[in-house]
C-alpha positions as a Python dict, from the first residue, in 0.01 Angstrom:
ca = {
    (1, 'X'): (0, 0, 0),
    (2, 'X'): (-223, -232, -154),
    (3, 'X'): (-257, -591, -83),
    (4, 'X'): (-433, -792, -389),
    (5, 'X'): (-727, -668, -580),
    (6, 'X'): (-1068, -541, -478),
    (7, 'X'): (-1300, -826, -574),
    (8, 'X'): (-1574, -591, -726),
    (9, 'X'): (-1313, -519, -1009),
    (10, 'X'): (-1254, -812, -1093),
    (11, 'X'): (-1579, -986, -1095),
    (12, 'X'): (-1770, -632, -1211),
    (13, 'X'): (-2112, -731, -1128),
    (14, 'X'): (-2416, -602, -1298),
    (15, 'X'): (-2543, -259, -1144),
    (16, 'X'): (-2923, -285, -1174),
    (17, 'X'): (-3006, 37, -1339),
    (18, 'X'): (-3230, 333, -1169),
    (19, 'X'): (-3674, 295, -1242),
    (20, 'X'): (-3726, 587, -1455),
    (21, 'X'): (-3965, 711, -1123),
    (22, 'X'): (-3775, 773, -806),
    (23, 'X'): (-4089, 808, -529),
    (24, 'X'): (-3944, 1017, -262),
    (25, 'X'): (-4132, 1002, 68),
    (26, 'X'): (-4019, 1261, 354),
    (27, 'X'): (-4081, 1112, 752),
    (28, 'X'): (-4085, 1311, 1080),
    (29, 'X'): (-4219, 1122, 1356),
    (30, 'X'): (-4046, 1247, 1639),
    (31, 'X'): (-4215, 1072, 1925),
    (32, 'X'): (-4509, 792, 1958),
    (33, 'X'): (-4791, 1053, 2158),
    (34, 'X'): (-4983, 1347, 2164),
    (35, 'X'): (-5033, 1450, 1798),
    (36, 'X'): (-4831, 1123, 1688),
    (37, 'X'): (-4973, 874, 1833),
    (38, 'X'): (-5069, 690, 1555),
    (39, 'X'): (-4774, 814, 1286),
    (40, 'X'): (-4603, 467, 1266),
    (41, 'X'): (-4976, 327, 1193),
    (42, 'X'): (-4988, 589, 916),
    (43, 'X'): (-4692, 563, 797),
    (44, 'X'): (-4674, 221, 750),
    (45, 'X'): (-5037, 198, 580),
    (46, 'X'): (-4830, 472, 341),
    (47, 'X'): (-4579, 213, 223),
    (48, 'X'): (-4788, -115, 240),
    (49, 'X'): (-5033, 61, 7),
    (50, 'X'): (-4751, 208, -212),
    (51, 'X'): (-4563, -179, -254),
    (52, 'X'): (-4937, -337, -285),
    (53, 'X'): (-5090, -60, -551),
    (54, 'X'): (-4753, 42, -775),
    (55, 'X'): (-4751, -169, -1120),
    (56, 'X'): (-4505, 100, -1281),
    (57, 'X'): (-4150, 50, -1162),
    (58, 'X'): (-4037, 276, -955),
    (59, 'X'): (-3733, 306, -669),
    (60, 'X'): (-3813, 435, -302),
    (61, 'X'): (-3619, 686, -141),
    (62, 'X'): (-3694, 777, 205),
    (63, 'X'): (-3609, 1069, 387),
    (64, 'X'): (-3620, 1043, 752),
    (65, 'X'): (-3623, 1394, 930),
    (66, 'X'): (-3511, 1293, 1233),
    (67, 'X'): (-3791, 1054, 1397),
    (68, 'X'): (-3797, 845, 1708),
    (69, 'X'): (-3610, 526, 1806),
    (70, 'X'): (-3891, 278, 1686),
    (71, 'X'): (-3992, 467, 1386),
    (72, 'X'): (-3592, 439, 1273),
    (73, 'X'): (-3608, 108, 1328),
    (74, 'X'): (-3919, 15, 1134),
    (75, 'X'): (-3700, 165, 792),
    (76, 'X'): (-3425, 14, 921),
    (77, 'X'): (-3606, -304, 877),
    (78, 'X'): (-3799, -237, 554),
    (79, 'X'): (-3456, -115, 386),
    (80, 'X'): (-3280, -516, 468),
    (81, 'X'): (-3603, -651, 359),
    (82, 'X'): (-3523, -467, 11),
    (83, 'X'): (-3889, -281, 4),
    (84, 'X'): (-3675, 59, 90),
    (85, 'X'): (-3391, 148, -202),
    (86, 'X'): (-3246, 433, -52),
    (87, 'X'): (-3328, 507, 310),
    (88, 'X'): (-3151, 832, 415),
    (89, 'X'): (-3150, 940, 818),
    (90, 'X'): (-3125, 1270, 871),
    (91, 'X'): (-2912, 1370, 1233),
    (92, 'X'): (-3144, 1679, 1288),
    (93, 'X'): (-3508, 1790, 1142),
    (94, 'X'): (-3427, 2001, 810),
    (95, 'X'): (-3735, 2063, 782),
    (96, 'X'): (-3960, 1972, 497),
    (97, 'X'): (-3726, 2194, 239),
    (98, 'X'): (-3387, 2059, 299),
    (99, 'X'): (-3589, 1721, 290),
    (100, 'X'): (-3658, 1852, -69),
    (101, 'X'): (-3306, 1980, -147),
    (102, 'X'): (-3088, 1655, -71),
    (103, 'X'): (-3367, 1401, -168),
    (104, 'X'): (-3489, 1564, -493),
    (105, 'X'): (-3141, 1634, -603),
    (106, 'X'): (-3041, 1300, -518),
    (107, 'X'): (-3327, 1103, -644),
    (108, 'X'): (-3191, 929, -984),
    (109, 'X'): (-3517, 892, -1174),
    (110, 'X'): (-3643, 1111, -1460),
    (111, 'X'): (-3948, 1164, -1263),
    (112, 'X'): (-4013, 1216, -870),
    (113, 'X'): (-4274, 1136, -712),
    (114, 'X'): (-4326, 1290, -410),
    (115, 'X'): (-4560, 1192, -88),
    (116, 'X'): (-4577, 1323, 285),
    (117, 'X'): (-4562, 977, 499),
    (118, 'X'): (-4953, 1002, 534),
    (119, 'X'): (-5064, 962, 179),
    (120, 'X'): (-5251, 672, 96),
    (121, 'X'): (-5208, 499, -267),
    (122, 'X'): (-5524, 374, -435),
    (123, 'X'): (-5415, 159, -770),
    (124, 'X'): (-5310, 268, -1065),
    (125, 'X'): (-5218, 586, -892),
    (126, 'X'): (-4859, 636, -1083),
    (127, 'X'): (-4994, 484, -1469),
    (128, 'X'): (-5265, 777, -1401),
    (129, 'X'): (-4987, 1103, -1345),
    (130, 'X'): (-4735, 980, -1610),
    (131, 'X'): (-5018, 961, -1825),
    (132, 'X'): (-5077, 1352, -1755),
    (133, 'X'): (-4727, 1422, -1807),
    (134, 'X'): (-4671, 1282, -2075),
    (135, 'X'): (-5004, 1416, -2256),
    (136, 'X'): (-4965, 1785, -2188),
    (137, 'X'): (-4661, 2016, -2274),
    (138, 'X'): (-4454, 2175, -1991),
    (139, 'X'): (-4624, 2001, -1697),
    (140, 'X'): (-4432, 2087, -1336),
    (141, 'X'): (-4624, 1899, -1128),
    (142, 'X'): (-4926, 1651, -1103),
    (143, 'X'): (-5136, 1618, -775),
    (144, 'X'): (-5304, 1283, -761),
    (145, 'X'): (-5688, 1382, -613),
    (146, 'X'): (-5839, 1712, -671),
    (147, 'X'): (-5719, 2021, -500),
    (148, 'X'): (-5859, 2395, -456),
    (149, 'X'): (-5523, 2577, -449),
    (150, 'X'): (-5498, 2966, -472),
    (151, 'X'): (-5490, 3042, -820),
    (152, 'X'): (-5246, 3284, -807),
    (153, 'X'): (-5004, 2899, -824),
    (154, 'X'): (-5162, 2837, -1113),
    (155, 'X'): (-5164, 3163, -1332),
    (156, 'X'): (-4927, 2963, -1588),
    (157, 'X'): (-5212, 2722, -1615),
    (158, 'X'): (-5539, 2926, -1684),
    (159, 'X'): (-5297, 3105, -1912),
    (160, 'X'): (-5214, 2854, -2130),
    (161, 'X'): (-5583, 2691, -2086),
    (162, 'X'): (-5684, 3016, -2265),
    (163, 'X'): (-5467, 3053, -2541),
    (164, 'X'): (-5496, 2705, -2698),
    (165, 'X'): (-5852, 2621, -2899),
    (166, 'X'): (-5789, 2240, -2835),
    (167, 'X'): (-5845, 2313, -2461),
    (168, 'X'): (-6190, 2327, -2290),
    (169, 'X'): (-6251, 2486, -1943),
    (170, 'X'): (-6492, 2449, -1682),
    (171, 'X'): (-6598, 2586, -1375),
    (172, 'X'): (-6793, 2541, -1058),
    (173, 'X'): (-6867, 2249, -843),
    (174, 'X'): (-6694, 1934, -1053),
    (175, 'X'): (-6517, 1697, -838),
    (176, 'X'): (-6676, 1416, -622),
    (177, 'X'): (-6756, 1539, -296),
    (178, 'X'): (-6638, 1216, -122),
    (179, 'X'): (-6313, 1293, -277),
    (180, 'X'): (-6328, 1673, -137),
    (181, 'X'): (-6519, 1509, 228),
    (182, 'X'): (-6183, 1304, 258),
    (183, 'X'): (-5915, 1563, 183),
    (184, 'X'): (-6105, 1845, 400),
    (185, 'X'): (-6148, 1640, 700),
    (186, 'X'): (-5772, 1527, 686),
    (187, 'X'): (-5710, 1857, 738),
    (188, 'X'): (-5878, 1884, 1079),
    (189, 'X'): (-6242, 2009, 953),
    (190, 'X'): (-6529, 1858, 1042),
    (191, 'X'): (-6834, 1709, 750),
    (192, 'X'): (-7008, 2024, 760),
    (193, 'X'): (-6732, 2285, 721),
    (194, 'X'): (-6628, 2083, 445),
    (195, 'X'): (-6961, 2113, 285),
    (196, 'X'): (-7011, 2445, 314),
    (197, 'X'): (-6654, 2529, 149),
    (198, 'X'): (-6760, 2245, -135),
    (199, 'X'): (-7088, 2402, -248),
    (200, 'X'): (-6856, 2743, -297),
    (201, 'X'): (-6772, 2605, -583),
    (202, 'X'): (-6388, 2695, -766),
    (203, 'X'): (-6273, 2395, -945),
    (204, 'X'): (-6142, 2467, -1278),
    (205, 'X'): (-6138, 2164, -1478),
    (206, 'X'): (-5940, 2126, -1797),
    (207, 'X'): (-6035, 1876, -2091),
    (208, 'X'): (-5680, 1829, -2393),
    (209, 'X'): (-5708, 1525, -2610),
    (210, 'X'): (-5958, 1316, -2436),
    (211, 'X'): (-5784, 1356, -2087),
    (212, 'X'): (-5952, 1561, -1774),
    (213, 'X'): (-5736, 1718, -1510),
    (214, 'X'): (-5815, 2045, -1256),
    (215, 'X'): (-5619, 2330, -1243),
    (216, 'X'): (-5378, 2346, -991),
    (217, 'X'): (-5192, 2123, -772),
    (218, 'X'): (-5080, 2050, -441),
    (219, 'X'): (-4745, 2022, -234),
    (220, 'X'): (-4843, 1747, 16),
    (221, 'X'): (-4832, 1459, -311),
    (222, 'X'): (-4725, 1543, -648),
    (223, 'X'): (-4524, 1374, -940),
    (224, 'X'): (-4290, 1609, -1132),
    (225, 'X'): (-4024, 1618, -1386),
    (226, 'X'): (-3669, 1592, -1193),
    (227, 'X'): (-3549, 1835, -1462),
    (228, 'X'): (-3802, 2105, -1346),
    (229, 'X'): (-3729, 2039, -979),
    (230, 'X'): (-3371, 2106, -1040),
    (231, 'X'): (-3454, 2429, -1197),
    (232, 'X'): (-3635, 2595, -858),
    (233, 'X'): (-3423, 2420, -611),
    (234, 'X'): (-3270, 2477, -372),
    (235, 'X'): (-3526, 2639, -142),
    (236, 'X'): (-3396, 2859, 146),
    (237, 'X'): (-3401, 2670, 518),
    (238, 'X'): (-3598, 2938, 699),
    (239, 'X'): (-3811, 2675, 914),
    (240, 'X'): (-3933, 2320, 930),
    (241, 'X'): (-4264, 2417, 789),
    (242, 'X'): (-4456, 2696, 638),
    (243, 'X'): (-4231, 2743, 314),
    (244, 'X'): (-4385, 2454, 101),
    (245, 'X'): (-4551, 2746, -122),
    (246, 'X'): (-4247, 2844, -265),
    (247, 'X'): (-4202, 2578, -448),
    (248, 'X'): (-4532, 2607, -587),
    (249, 'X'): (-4478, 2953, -657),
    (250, 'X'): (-4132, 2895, -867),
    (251, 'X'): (-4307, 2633, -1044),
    (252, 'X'): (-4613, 2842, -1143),
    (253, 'X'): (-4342, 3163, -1193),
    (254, 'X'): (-4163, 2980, -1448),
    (255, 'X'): (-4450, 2907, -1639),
    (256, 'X'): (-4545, 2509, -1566),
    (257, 'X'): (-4817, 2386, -1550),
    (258, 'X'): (-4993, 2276, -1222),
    (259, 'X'): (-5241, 2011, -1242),
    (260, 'X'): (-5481, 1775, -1059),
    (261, 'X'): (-5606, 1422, -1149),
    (262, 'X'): (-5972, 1436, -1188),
    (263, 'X'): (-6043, 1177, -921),
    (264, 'X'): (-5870, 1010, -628),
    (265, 'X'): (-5578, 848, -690),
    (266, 'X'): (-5455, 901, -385),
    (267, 'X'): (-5544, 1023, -11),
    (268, 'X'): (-5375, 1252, 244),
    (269, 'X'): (-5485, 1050, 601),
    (270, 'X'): (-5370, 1316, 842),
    (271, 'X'): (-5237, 1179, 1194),
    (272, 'X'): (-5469, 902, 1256),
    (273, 'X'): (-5547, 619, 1017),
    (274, 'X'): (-5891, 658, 827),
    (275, 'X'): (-6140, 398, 935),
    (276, 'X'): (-6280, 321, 597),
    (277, 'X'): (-5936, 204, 407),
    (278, 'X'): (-5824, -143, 378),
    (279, 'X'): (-5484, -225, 548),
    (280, 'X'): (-5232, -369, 334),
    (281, 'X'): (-4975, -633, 332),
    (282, 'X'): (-4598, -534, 199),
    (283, 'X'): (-4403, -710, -78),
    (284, 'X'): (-4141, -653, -292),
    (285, 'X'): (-4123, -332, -494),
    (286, 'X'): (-4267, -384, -825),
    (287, 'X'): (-3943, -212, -941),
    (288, 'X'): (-3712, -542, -842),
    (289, 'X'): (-3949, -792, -988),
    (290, 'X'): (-4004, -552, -1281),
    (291, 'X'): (-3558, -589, -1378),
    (292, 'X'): (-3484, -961, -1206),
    (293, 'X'): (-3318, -1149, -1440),
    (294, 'X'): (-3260, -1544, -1429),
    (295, 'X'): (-2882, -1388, -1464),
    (296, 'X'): (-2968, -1229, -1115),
    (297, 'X'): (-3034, -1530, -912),
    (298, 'X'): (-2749, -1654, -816),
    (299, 'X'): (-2711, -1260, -699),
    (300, 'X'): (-2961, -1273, -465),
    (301, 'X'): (-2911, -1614, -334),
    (302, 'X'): (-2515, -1528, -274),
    (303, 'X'): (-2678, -1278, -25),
    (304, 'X'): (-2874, -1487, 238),
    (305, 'X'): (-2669, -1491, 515),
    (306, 'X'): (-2684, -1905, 542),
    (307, 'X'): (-2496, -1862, 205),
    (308, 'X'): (-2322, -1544, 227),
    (309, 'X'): (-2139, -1583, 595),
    (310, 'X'): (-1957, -1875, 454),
    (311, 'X'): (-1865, -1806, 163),
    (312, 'X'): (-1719, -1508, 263),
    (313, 'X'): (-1484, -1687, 521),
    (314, 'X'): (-1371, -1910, 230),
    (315, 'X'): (-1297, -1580, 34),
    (316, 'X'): (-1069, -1443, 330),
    (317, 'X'): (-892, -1791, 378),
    (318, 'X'): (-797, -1815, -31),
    (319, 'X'): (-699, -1415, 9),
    (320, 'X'): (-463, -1523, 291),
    (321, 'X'): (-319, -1810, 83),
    (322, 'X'): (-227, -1610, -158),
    (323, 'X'): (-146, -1266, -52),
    (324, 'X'): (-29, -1326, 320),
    (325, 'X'): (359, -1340, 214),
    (326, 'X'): (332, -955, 109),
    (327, 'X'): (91, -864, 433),
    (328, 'X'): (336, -1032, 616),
}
């Protein structure tokens, strides 16, 4: 039985439609000490410099893989502020795969852009990868700081590199060693490992048409095509982490092409938030400035809860005026 009509029908409000980017970040923090001490720090400088440094619209989608009490309640909070689209809380940790398989698959956009919860935003960051999508032909995936990945992910790559005349390679020591000094040492290595393993050499750096990228690309931040995501998921749930390579490997397999901004557009922090980078304040997604309309305003201001509250008890009592003789 059915008493009246839903109100949605009726009225049919405008649905906003999805940013063509869909940034996906993936959370595990599953206790404030030890080793995560300082998580929520990171995480949150994560977000404030994502909201403070993203001009391109874009829609957030987080994936929470099962963390702690206070860290839950920190999204909680940024999702009714309206800086979180789709906040998704995982019951159990799937691991850093099924993270991949619901929130890639689920992720509206026509790109994804993809960021562990301690990866720092610098601006201009997203203009920089679409730009690098959009230049070269059957891109998978765009890193944004300069990576040394095995180049057995990027055999696709150095192919292709070699077989067209408008390309021009390079190799040997090419990207800015305070770029390499701040990824190694996220990792756990100390200034003087990472300059041994920098004077090594093995960047492979591609000019096409006036733009500069590396070879290669990494797993912890990337922006790729949703359409070449869906083609190498879903990845098997073996264990929480460790299997991040497959995807890389599928991409590479399939002939993509793997590829690295030639500077730092962004920066993995690691566990404990880096000295030298600024904090910043949120705000409001570029993404819902980027499609308000003055059509939308009376939207939004329906939905303060000074205005919402009673409006919606004068809603019930006009329901009840006129349907209560058939709920009766």
């Amino acid at each position: 039985m059915r008493v009246g009509q839903n109100p949605v029908k009726v009225t049919r409000p405008p649905l906003p439609p999805p940013a063509e980017v869909t940034v996906v970040v993936v959370n595990f923090i599953p206790y404030l000490s030890g080793y995560f001490a300082h998580s929520l720090e990171v995480l949150k400088l994560t977000l404030g410099s994502l909201w403070a440094h993203t001009e391109t619209p874009f829609d957030l989608l987080v994936f929470d893989n099962a963390s702690c009490d206070e860290v839950r309640a920190y999204l909680l909070d940024e999702h009714r502020a309206g800086r979180i689209r789709y906040l998704v809380l995982s019951e159990k940790n799937v691991g850093i795969p099924g993270a991949w398989n619901f929130a890639f698959q689920a992720a509206p956009g026509k790109y994804v852009a993809f960021a562990d919860y301690d990866i720092y935003f610098y601006p201009g960051w997203l203009k920089a990868h679409l730009e690098v999508l959009q230049a070269f032909p059957r891109v998978g995936m765009v890193t944004g700081t300069p990576v040394r990945p095995p180049v057995e992910f990027s055999s696709a790559t150095l192919a292709w590199a070699e077989e067209q005349p408008e390309v021009e390679v390079r190799r040997g020591v090419l990207q800015r060693w305070e770029d390499y000094r701040a990824h190694y040492q996220s990792l756990g290595f100390s200034e003087e490992e990472a300059r041994q393993t920098y004077e090594e050499g093995g960047d492979i750096l591609l000019r096409y048409r006036g733009l500069e990228v590396f070879a290669g690309a990494g797993h912890f931040q990337f922006v790729a095509p949703k359409a070449v995501l869906q083609e190498v998921l879903p990845l098997p749930l073996k264990r929480a982490m460790g299997d991040e390579r497959l995807l890389d490997r599928r991409i590479n397999d399939r002939g993509y092409l793997r590829l690295a901004l030639p500077r730092a557009y962004v920066r993995h922090m690691g566990n404990v938030p880096p000295a030298d980078l600024p904090e910043v304040g949120a705000r409001v997604p570029v993404a819902a400035a980027h499609r308000a309309t003055p059509a939308h305003w009376l939207y939004r201001l329906a939905d303060w809860p000074w205005v919402r509250k009673p409006l919606l008890a004068l809603y019930n009592r006009i329901f009840r005026l006129y349907y209560r003789r058939v709920s009766e």
